[in-house]
N, C-alpha and C positions, 0 to 999 in steps of 0.2 A: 635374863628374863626368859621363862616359860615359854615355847614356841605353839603352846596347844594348855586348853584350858578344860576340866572334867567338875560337872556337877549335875545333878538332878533334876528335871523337869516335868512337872505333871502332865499324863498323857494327852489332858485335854487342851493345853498350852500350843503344843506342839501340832496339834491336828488344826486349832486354828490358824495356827501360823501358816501352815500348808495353804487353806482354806482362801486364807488373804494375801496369798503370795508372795509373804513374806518371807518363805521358805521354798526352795525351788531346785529342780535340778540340774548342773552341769551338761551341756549338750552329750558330750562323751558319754553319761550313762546308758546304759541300756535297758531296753522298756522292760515293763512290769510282767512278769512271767510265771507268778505264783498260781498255782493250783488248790484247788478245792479243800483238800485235805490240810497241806500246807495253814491255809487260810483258818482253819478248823481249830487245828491245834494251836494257832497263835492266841486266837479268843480265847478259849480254854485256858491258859497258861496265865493269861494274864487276869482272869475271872479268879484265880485260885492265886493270885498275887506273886506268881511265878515269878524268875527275871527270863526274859528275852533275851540280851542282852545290849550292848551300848550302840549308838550310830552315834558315828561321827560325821560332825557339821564343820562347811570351810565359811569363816567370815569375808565377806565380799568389801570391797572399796580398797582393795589393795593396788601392787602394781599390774597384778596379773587379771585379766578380763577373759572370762568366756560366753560363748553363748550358750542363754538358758533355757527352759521350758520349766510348765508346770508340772507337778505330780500328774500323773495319767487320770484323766476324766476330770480334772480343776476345770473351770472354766470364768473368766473375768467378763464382766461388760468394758467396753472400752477398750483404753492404754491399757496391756498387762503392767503390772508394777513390778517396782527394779526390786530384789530379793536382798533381805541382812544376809541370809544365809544361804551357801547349797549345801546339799547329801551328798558326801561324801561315802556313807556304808550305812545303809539301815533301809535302802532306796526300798525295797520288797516288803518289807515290814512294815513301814511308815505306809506305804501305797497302799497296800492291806484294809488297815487301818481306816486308812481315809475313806477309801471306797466303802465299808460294811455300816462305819459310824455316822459319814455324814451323806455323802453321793448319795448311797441306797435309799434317802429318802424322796429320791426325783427317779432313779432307775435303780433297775439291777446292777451286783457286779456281776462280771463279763470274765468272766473267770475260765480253766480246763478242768477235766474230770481227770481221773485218772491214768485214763490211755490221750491225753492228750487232745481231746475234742473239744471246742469249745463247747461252754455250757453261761446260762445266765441263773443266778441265785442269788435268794434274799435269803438272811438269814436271822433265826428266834431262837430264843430261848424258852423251851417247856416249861413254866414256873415252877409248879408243881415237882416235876422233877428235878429242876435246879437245888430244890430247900431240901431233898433227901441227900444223906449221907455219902459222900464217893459216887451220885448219880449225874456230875457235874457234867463231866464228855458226854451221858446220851441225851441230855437235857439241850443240845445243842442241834439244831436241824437245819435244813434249808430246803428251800422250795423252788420251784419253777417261776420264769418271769411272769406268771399271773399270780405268782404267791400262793400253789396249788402243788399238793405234794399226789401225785396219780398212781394208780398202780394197772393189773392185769394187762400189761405191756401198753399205757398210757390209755388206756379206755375207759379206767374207772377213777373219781375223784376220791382220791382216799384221806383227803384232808384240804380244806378250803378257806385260809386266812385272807381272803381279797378286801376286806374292808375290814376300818379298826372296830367294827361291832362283830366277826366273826372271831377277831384274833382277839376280844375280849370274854366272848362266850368260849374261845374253846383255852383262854387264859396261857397264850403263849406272846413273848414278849417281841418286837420286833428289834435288832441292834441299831437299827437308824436312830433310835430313840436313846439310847443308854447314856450319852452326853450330856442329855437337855429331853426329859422325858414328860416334861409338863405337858403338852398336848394327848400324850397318850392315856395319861392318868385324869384330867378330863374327861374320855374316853367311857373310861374304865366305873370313874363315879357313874356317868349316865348309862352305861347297858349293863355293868355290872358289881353294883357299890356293895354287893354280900363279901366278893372276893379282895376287899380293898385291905383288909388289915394282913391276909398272907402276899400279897401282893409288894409291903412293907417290909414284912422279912425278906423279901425275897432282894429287894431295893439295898436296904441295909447290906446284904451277902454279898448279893456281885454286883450292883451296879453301881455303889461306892467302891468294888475293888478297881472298877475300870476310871472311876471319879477320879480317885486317888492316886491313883499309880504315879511311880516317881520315873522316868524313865531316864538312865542312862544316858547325860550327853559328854562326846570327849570334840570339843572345838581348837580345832585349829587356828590360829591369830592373821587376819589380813597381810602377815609380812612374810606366811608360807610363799617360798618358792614355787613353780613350775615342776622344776622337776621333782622337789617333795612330796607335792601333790598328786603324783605320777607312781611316784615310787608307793605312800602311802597305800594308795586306792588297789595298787596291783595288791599289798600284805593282804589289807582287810577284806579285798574280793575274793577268799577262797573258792564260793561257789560259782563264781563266774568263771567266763576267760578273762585273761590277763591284761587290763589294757594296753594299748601300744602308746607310742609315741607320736604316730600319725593321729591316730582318734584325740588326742590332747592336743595338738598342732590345728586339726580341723578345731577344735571347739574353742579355738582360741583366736584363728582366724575369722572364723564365723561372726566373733562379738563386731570384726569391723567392716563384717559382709560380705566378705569371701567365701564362695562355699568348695572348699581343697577336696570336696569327698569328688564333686561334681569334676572340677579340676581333673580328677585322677580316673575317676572310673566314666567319667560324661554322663550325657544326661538327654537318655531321648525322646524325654517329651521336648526336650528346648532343642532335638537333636544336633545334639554337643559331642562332640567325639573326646575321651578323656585321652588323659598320656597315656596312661598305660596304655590303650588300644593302640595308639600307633607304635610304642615298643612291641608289643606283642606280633605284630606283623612278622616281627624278625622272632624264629622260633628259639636262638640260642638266648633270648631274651626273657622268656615268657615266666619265668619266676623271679624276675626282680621285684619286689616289695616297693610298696611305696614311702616305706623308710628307709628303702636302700638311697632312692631319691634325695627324700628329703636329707640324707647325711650327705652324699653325692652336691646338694645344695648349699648344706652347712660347709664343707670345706673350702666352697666358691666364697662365700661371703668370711669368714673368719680368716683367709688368706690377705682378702682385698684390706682388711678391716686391720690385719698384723702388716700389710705393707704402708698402711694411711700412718701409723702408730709411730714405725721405723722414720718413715719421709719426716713426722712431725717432731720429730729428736728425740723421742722415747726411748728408755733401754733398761734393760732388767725386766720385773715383772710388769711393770707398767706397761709391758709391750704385749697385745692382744695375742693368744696362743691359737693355733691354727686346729679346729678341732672337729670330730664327727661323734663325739661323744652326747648322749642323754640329753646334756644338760644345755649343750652348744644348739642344738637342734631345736628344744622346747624356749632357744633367747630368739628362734631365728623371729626376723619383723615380717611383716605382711610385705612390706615395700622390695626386702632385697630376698622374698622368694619370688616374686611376681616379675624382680629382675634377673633373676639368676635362670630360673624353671625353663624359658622358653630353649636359652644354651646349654644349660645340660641335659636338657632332650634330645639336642643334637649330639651332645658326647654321646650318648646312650646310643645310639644310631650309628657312628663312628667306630666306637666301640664293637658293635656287632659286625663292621666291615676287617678290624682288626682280627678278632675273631676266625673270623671264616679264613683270613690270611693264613692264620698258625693250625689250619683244618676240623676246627672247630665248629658245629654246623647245631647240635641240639644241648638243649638246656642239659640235661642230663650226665653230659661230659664235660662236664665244666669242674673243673678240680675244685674252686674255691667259689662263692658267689660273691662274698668277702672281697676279692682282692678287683673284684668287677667294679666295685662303687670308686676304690681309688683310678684304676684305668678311665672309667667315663671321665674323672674330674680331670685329671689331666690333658684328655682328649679334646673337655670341653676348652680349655686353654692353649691347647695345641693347634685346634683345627686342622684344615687342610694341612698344615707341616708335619702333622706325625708322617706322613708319606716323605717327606724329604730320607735319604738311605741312610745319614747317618741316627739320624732321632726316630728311624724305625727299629736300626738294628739297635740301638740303646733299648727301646723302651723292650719287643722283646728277648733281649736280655734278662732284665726286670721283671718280666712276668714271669719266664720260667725259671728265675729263680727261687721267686717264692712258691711257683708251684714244686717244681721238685725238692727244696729245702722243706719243705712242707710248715711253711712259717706262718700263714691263714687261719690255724687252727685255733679252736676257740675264741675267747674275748679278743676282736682285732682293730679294737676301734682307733688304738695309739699307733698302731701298726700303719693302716690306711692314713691316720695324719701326716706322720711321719712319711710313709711315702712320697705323698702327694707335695709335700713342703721338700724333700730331697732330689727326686726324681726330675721334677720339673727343672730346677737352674743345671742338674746335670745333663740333660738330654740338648739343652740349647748351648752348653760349653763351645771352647772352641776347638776342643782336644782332635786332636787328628790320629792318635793310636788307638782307638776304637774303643774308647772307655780308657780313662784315666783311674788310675786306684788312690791317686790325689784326693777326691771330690765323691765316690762311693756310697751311692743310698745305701743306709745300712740292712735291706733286706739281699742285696745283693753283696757286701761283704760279708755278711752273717751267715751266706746261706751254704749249705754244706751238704754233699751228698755221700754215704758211706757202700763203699762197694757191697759189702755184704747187706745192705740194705734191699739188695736185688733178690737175695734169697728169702726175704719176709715179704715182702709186696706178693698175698693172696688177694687181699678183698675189693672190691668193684669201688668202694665207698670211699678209699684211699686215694688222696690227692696224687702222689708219686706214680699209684698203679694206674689213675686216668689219664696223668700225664703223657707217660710212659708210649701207651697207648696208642694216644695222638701223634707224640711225633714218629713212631713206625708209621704211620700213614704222611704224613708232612716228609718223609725221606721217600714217599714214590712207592710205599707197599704197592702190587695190586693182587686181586682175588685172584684165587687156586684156579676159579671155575669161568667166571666173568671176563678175566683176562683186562681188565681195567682198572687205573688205580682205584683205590678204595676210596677216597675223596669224591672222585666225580661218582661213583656208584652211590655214599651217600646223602649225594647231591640229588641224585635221582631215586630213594627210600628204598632202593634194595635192602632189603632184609638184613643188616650187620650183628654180628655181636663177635665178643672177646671169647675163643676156644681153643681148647688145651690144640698141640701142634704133636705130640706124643700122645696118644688117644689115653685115659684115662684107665680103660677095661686093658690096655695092651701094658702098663705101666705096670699097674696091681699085676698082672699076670707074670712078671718081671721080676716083680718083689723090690720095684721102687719105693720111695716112698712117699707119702700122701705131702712131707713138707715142700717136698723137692719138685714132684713130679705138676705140685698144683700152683709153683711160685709165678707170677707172671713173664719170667725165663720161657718157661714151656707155654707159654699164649702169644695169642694176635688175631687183631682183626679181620674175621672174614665172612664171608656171607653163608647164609644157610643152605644154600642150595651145595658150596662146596662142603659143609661140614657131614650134611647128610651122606655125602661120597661117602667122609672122611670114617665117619661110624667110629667103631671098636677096633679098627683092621691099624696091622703096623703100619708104619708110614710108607714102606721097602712099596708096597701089596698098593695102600692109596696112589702112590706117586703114580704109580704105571696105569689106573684104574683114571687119574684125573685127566695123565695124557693122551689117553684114549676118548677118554668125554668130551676133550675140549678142540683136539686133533692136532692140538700140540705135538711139535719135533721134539725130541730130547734136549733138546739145548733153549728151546725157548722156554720148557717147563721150567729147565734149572733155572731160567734168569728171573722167574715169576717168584720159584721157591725164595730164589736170593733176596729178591727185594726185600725180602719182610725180616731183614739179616740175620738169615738160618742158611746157616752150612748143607745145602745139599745132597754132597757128599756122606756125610754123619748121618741124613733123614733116609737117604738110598741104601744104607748101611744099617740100619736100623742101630744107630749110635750113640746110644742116649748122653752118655756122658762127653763120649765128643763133643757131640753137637751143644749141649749145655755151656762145656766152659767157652766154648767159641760166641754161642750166642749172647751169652754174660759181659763176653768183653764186647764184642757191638755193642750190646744195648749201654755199656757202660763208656763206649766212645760217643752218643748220639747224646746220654747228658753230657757229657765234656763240653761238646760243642753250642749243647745249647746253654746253661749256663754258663759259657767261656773260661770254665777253671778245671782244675784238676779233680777227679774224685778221692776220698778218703779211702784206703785201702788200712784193711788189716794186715796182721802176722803172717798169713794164712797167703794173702793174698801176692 
């Protein structure tokens, strides 16, 4: 059976349906945003029998419920009534529609111009020039909300439709009317029954084309899924943004009275503090998504739900899969995010404490954001025990192996399940060799670091080259100039950033090369007060320039230089390739140690 059903509907069906709320939109849409011109050409097209094309409608009384609204400017007495249908794609069109043929007969629509200001218009049709030849678009006008089109920069009335005796004598038609035009044509007998027989042509042209019109419908069948319906709406909304998955969770919790928007962002007329405000406090936080959450939520509840499964003697498929997937997300119930939300706010928070351990301090350095949602979930299961030594140094183990293995990238959502379902019974083991290869989350046996991988790490954007990064400061770097480690400096927003350690103008002057001399080998993190020292000058020239600025002895410089494990010797030397393959093999003992395994070495190597 067909999951979606296509057939014809005349346009005046459809506008009633609207009309009586019979027809209505999904909270998740977004409001009506068509402009003037927009508006123009839709009339038009359909005056000349054009197609527009299809909107598609979701039949309601399924299993899935959201909260609704009517088309923009509907308005009911009473109970709003429960809708057959919502607008799934045609919301702009439909809304259009509604507002010109039937609203505009109580007010203007509320429309924008063309630089985007709002503007109020009624709009007519010139008869007269409706019934000429190809005169169809200039036949089409609109007026000011007194129905008064002015000109010499609003000072002069240049046209004056306000009553239907004016809009009879000067024989322009109004669209409020083109549905059901009986009143007007009344009208028209009494102040102007000479113009009644072109009046009729004109009736017959276009205002049976708008009678007529078959419009396009493709219906979806009440047995559409969640995330179908998710998926669908993102195809057919080319010209919007994309819906998420949050906006369809909100419109879903909403049907039971929940309002997850308010939840997340708060709300201060109720002043309500949302989650995200109180993550945000923590700044290494400040870009998580409120779907990161909401997955972060899905793996709490699909864990619990795959252990009820197991207890209950399930096995095979029958056993609920542990998921942060689309689909897991858009099944989540009202009941176990409202259980789940309050502690994995606390992972998130937890999380941020982990974080700052491995010297992690702003959003921006975060290799993955990805591999964040599994750490919160786990956290949130962990609690205060991630602090226990051994299920600290498990867990990072774990992270930086997905960070340097660079295994986060792209689609990671099986990644993150996966984790969060392996990670967890291994970090509570009882193993006393510091990680068993027994029992092995697979991003930690998976993950692999290749020596020559050190020589391609150019770009900021690279999980490996932010890692990297980090832990030179997690090993005690401190600044050229500062003489503190780089962590507590910033801790305190001194000025950081990642700069070449062989100055770039001194390398080219060399005849190094651009692969080599820009690989994150030749960087680290320091501040800008020391870089500016640092300039274009060899290193031999800065070294003795920093120990004079800072009044550093020679040996305390060198211990400063050391930290950030650069050979010295080789930078005092001006030693490029010295100092390169020396620093290569540090930076390539510091992942050793932090993912616990050996790296991949070439031929070569």
């Amino acid at each position: 059976m067909s999951a979606f059903d296509s057939t014809k509907t005349p346009l005046p069906d459809i506008i009633k349906e609207i009309t009586d709320g019979k027809l209505q939109l999904p909270d998740f849409q977004r409001g009506w945003i068509w402009d003037d011109d927009h508006i123009r050409a839709l009339l038009v097209s359909i005056a000349r029998s054009f197609p527009v094309g299809a909107v598609m409608l979701l039949e309601t009384g399924g299993d899935i419920r959201f909260q609704v609204r009517p088309v923009e400017g509907v308005m009911f007495d009473g109970v709003s009534p429960t809708p057959d249908r919502l607008i799934l794609d045609g919301q702009q069109r439909l809304t259009s529609l509604t507002q010109v043929l039937v609203l505009s007969q109580q007010k203007p629509v509320q429309t924008k111009n063309d630089k985007g200001r709002p503007i109020k218009r009624y709009y007519y049709f010139d008869i007269e020039e409706a019934l000429q030849d190809d005169r169809l678009e200039e036949s089409l006008i609109a007026t000011d909300e007194n129905r008064q089109i002015k000109g010499n920069f609003g000072r002069e009335i240049v046209m004056d439709l306000s009553t239907p005796e004016k809009e009879c004598e000067a024989f322009f038609f109004p669209c409020s009317q083109i549905i059901n035009s009986d009143e007007w044509e009344e009208s028209l007998q009494k102040f102007s029954p000479d113009k009644f027989g072109r009046y009729m042509q004109f009736r017959k042209k276009t205002l049976n084309a708008f009678r007529n019109y078959q419009l396009p419908v493709i219906e979806l069948g009440k047995t559409t899924g969640k995330e179908a319906v998710c998926l669908v709406f993102e195809k057919v909304n080319t010209g919007g943004v994309p819906l998420s998955v949050f906006e369809l969770v909100t419109a879903t919790f909403a049907a039971d009275g929940f309002n997850l928007r308010d939840d997340w962002y708060g709300n201060a007329q109720r002043d309500q503090e949302g989650r995200s405000e109180c993550l945000k406090r923590e700044p290494i936080l400040e870009t998580i998504e409120p779907t990161d959450f909401l997955q972060a939520v899905s793996l709490l509840h699909t864990h619990k739900r795959r252990q009820d499964d197991v207890d209950a003697g399930k096995t095979g498929k029958s056993v609920s899969a542990v998921s942060a997937k689309r689909g897991a997300v858009l099944s989540l119930p009202l009941a176990e995010y409202e259980r789940w939300a309050p502690e994995v706010e606390e992972g998130f928070l937890l999380t941020a404490k982990f974080l700052r351990r491995e010297c992690f301090y702003k959003s921006r350095d975060l290799p993955y954001r990805t591999q964040i949602i599994a750490l919160a979930a786990l956290l949130t299961k962990l609690k205060e025990r991630w602090l226990e030594r051994k299920i600290s140094d498990y867990l990072v183990r774990w992270f930086w192996c997905g960070v340097l293995g660079e295994l986060y990238g792209g689609s990671s959502e099986t990644r993150i399940a996966n984790d969060f379902e392996e990670v967890l019974p291994w970090v509570l083991s009882n193993h006393d060799d510091g990680g068993s290869d027994n029992n092995l989350p697979r991003t930690v046996s998976e993950a692999s670091f290749q020596a020559n991988r050190l020589d391609t790490l150019r770009s900021r954007v690279s999980a490996a080259y932010k890692g990297l990064s980090i832990l030179v400061l997690r090993a005690g770097a401190q600044d050229f100039f500062w003489k503190e480690t780089v962590q507590k400096l910033d801790m305190e927003e001194v000025g950081l950033d990642i700069h070449h350690i062989f100055p770039q103008v001194w390398c080219k002057s060399k005849g190094i090369t651009k692969q080599k001399y820009d690989s994150i080998i030749n960087k680290t993190p320091i501040s800008y007060k020391a870089n500016r020292i640092i300039g274009g000058s060899a290193p031999s020239d800065y070294f003795k320039v920093l120990q004079q600025k800072t009044g550093l002895s020679e040996d305390e410089m060198v211990r400063i230089i050391e930290s950030h494990k650069i050979d010295s010797e080789a930078l005092r030397r001006d030693d490029f390739d010295g100092f390169y393959k020396r620093r290569r093999q540090s930076l390539l003992s510091i992942v050793e140690n932090a993912m616990a395994k050996k790296v991949q070495h070439d031929s070569e190597d």
